[in-house]
C-alpha positions as CSV (number, residue, x, y, z in Angstrom):
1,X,0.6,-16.5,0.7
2,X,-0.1,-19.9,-0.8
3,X,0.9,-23.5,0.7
4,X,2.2,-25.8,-1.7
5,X,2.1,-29.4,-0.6
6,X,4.5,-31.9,-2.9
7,X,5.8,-34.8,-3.6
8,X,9.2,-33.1,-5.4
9,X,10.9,-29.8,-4.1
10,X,14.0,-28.7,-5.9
11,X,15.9,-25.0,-5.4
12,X,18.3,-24.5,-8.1
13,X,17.9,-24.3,-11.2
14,X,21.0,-24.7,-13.6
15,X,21.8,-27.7,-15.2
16,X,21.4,-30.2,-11.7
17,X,18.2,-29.0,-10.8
18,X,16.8,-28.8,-14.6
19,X,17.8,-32.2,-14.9
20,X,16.3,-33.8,-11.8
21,X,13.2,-32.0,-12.6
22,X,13.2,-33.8,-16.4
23,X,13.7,-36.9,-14.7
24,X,11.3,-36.4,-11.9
25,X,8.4,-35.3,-13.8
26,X,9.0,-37.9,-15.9
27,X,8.8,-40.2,-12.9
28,X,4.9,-38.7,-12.2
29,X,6.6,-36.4,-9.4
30,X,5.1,-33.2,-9.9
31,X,8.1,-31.4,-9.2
32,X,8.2,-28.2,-8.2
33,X,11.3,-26.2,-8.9
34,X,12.1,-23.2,-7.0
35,X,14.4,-20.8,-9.5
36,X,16.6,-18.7,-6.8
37,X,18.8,-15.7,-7.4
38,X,20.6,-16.5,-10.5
39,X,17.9,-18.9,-12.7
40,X,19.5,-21.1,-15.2
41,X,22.3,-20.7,-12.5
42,X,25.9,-20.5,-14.2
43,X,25.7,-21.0,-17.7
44,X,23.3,-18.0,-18.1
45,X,26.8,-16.1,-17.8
46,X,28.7,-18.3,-20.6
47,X,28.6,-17.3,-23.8
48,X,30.0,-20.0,-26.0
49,X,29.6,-23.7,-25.0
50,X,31.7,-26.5,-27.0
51,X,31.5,-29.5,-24.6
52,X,28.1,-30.3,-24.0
53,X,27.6,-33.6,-25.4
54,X,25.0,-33.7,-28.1
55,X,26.0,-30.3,-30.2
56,X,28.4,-30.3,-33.0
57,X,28.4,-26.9,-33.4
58,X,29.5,-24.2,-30.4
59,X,26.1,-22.9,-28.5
60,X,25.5,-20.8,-26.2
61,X,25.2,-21.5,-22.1
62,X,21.6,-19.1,-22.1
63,X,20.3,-20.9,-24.7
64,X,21.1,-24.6,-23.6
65,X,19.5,-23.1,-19.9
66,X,16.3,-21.7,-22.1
67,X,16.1,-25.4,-24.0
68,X,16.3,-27.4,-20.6
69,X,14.0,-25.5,-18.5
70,X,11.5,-25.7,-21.8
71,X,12.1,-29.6,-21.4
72,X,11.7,-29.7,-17.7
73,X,8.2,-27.5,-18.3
74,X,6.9,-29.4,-20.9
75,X,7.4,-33.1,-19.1
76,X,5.6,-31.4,-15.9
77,X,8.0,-29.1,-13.8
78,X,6.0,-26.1,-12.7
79,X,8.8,-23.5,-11.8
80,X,8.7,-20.7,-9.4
81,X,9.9,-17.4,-9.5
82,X,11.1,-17.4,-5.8
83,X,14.1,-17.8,-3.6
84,X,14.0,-20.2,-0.5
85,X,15.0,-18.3,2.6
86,X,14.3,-20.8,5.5
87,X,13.3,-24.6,5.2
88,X,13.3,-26.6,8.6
89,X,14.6,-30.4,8.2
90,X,14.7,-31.1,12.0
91,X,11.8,-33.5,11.5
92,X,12.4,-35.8,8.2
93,X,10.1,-36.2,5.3
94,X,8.0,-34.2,4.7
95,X,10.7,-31.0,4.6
96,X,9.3,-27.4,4.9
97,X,10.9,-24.3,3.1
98,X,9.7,-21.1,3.1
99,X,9.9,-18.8,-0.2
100,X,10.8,-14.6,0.5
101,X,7.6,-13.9,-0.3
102,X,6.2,-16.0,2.2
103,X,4.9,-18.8,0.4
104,X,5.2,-22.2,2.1
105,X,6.2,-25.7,-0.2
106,X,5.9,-29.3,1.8
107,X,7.7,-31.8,-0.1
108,X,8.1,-35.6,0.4
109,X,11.3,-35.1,-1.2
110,X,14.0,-32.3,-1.6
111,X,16.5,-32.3,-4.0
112,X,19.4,-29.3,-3.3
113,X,20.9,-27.7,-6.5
114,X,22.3,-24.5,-5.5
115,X,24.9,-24.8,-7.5
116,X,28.3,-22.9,-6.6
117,X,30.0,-19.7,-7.5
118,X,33.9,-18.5,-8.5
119,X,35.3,-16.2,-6.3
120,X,37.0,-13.8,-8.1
121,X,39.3,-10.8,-7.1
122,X,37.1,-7.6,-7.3
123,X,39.3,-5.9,-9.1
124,X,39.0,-2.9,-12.2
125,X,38.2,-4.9,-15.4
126,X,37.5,-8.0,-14.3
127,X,33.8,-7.9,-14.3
128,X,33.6,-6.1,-17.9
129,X,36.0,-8.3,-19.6
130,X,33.8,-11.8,-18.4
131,X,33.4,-13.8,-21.3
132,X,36.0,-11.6,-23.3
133,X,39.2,-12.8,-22.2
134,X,38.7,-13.6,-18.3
135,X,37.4,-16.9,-17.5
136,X,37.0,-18.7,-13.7
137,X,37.2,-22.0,-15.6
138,X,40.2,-23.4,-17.9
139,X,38.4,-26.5,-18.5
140,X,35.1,-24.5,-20.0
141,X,37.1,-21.9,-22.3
142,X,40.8,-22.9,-22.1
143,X,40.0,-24.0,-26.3
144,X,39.4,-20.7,-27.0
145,X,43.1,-19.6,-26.1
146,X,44.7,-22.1,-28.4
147,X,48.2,-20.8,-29.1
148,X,47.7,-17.6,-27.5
149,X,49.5,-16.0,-23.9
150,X,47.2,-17.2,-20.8
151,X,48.1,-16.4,-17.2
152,X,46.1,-18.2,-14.6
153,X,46.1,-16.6,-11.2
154,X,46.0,-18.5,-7.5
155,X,48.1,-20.8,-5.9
156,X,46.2,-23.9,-4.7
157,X,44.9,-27.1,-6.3
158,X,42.4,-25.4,-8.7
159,X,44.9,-22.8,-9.9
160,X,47.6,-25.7,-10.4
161,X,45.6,-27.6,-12.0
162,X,44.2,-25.2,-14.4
163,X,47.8,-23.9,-15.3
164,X,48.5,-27.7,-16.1
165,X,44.9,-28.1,-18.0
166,X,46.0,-25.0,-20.2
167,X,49.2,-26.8,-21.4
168,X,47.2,-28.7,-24.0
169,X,46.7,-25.6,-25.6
170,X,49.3,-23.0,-25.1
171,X,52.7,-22.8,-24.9
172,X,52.8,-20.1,-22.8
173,X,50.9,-20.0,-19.4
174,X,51.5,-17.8,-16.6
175,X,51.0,-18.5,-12.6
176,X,50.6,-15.6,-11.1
177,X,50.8,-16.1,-6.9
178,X,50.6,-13.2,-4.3
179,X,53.3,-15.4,-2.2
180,X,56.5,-17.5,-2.7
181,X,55.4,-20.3,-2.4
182,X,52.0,-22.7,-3.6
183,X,49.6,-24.2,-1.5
184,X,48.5,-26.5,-3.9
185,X,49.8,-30.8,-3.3
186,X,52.9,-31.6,-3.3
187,X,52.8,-33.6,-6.9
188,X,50.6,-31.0,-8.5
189,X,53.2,-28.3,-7.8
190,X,56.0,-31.1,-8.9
191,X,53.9,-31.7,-12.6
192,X,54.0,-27.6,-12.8
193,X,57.8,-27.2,-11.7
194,X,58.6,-30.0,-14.6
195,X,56.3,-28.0,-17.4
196,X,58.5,-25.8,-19.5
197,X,55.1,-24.2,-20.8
198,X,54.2,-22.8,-17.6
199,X,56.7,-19.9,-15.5
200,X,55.4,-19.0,-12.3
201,X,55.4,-15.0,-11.3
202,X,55.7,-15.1,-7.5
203,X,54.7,-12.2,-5.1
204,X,52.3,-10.4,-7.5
205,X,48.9,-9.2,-7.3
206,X,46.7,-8.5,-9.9
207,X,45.6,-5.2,-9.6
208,X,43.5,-4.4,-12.9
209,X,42.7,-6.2,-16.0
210,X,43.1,-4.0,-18.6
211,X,41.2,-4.0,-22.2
212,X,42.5,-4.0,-25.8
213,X,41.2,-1.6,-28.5
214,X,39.0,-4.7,-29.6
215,X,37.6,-4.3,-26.1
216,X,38.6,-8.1,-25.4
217,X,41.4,-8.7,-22.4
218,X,45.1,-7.3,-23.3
219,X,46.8,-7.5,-20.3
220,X,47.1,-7.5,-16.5
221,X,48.6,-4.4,-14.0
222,X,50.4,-6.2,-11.7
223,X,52.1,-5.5,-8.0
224,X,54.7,-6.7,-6.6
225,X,53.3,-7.6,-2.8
226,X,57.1,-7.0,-1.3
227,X,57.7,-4.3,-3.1
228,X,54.7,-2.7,-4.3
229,X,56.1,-2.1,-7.9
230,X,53.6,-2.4,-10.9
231,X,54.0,-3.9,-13.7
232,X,52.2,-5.2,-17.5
233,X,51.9,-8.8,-18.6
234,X,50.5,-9.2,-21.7
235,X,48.0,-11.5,-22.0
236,X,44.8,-12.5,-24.3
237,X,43.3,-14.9,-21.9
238,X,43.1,-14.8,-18.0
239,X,41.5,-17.5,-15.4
240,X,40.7,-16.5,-12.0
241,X,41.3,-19.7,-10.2
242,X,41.1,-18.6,-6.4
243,X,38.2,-20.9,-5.1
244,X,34.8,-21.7,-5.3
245,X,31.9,-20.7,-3.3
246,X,29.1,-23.6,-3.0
247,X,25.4,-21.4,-2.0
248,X,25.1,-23.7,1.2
249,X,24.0,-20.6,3.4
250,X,20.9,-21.9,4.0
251,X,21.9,-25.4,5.0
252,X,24.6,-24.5,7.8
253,X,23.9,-26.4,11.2
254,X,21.2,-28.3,8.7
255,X,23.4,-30.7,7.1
256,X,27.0,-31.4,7.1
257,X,29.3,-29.8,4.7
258,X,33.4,-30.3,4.1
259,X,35.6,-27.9,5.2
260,X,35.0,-25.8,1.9
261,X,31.4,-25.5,2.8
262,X,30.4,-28.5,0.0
263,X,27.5,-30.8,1.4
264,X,28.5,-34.3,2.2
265,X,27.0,-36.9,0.5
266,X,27.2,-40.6,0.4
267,X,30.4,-41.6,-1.8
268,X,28.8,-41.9,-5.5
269,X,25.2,-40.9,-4.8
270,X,23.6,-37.7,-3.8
271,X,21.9,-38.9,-0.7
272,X,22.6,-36.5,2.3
273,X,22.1,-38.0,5.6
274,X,18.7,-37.6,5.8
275,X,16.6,-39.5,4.1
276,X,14.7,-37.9,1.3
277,X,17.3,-35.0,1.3
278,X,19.7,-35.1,-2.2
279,X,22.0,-32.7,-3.2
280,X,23.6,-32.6,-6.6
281,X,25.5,-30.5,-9.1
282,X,28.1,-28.1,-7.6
283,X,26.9,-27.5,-4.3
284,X,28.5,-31.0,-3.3
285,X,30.7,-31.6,-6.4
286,X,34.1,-29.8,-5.5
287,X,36.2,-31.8,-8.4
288,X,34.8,-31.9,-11.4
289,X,32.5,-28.8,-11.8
290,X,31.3,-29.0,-15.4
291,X,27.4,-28.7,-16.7
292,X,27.6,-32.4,-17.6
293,X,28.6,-34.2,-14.8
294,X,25.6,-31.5,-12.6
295,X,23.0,-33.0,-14.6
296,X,24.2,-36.6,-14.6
297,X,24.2,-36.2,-11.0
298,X,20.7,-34.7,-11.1
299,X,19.6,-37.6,-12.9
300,X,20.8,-39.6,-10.0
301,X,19.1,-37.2,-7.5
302,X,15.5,-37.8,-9.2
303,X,15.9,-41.6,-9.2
304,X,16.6,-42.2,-5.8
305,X,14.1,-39.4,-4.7
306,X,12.0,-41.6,-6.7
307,X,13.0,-44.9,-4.7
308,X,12.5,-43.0,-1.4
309,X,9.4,-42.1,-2.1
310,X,8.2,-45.9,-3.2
311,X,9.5,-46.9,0.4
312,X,6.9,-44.4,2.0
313,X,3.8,-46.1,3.3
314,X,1.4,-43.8,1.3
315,X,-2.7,-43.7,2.5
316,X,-3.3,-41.9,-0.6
317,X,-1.9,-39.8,-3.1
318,X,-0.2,-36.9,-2.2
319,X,-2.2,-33.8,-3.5
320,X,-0.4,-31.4,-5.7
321,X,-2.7,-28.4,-5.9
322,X,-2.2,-25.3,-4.0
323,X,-4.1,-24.4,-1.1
324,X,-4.7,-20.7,-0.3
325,X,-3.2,-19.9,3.5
């Protein structure tokens, strides 16, 4: 087991964390990033990307990951191949986390990047056809499905509010809600009601997504939740828009989250309430959810980590090397 004492801890890795890292190394912080369960977090599981600024050309989400965390490395970043199980806050800077293999990181700083996670239905289909018709995100591939049949299926805000994003580029969108009635606000569900693209399918389920001979999404099994009828809805695109999952596990009783689990932060920074703690990217961003809006926030993580740690009264440098323990 080593010890690892730092100025810069950051756990997460997609497109918040990479960026902080970038901007921290770049600030002489030494970062050290701490990779977790899914590295590269979730672009690593989106094909084609057309909306990162910078590309003319469609890339893909793996690659971007690959070219960031090559940045972050080559400015300074050492990254870990661990996931942080415990970390203790109780007594400010510095904040101690403990890897699952036992290793130990003391940082002056911590910036949280966890990221967050669709929920999606569990359902037959739905994992194979990922990327090839079923999307958790209209905003990300709703392009792809210009002209074409989409259904989107939930009934709150996001599901709303995808159905209404896909309007800009089909004619034909679907809500598909296992009640009567949506839960969504009361002027979203009025902006839907007044679309004649969009024709809601109340008191269905989806019970499989089925595949086309191309092996790309054909169409939904349906049932009727009254009934308990099926029923086929052709489609060539689906969305999955039932919720979010921010990865704040380790942080309950730690630091104070909304009532969908999303840490608070101060309006339009990422300072939690304790000083030296940041979080950034989708494990506090319930709204806009989108690769570049993470890393600009990761940006601002890194430069107020970097303020806080200019306000610290250091007696010397902090030493970066590990110790053996």
């Amino acid at each position: 087991m080593t010890t690892y004492r730092i100025k810069m801890l950051i756990i997460g890795s997609g497109p918040a964390g990479l960026s902080a890292a970038i901007y921290g190394a770049r600030a002489m912080m030494e970062p050290i990033m701490v990779q977790g369960i899914q590295p590269g977090g979730q672009l690593t599981i989106t094909t084609e990307v057309e909306n990162y600024p910078g590309f003319a050309h469609v890339i893909q989400g793996p690659w971007l990951m690959e070219q960031m965390q090559a940045q972050a490395e080559h400015v300074g970043t050492r990254i870990m191949w661990d996931t942080i199980v415990d970390i203790d806050l109780t007594s400010g800077s510095p904040f101690r986390a403990v890897g699952d293999g036992g290793d130990e990181y003391i940082a002056d700083t911590l910036v949280i990047a966890t990221g967050a996670q669709a929920k999606w239905l569990g359902v037959p289909g739905e994992q194979e056809l990922g990327g090839k018709g079923v999307s958790a995100c209209a905003t990300c591939d709703g392009f792809f499905f210009r002209g074409k049949k989409v259904a989107v299926i939930g009934g709150g805000n996001t599901a709303v509010e995808e159905a209404l994003y896909l309007t800009n580029h089909s004619d034909d969108v679907t809500l598909i809600h296992r009640r009567d009635d949506l839960r969504s606000e009361k002027i979203l569900q009025e902006r839907l009601f007044n679309s004649d693209k969009i024709r809601p399918m109340w008191n269905k389920t989806v019970k499989r997504f089925v595949a086309g001979e191309d092996g790309t999404l054909s169409g939904l099994i349906l049932r009727d939740t009254q009934t308990g009828e099926e029923s086929t809805l052709g489609v060539d695109g689906a969305f999955v828009a039932i919720g979010h999952a921010p990865a704040t596990e380790l942080f309950k009783g730690k630091l104070p989250m909304d009532d969908g689990g999303y840490l608070r932060v101060e309006p339009g920074t990422p300072k939690t309430e304790i000083p030296g703690v940041f979080a950034c990217g989708d494990v506090m961003d319930h709204t806009y959810r989108q690769a570049v809006t993470a890393a600009g926030t990761g940006c601002m993580a890194a430069l107020d980590a970097e303020k806080f740690l200019a306000s610290l009264d250091f007696a010397k440098d902090v030493p970066t090397q590990a110790s053996a323990s």
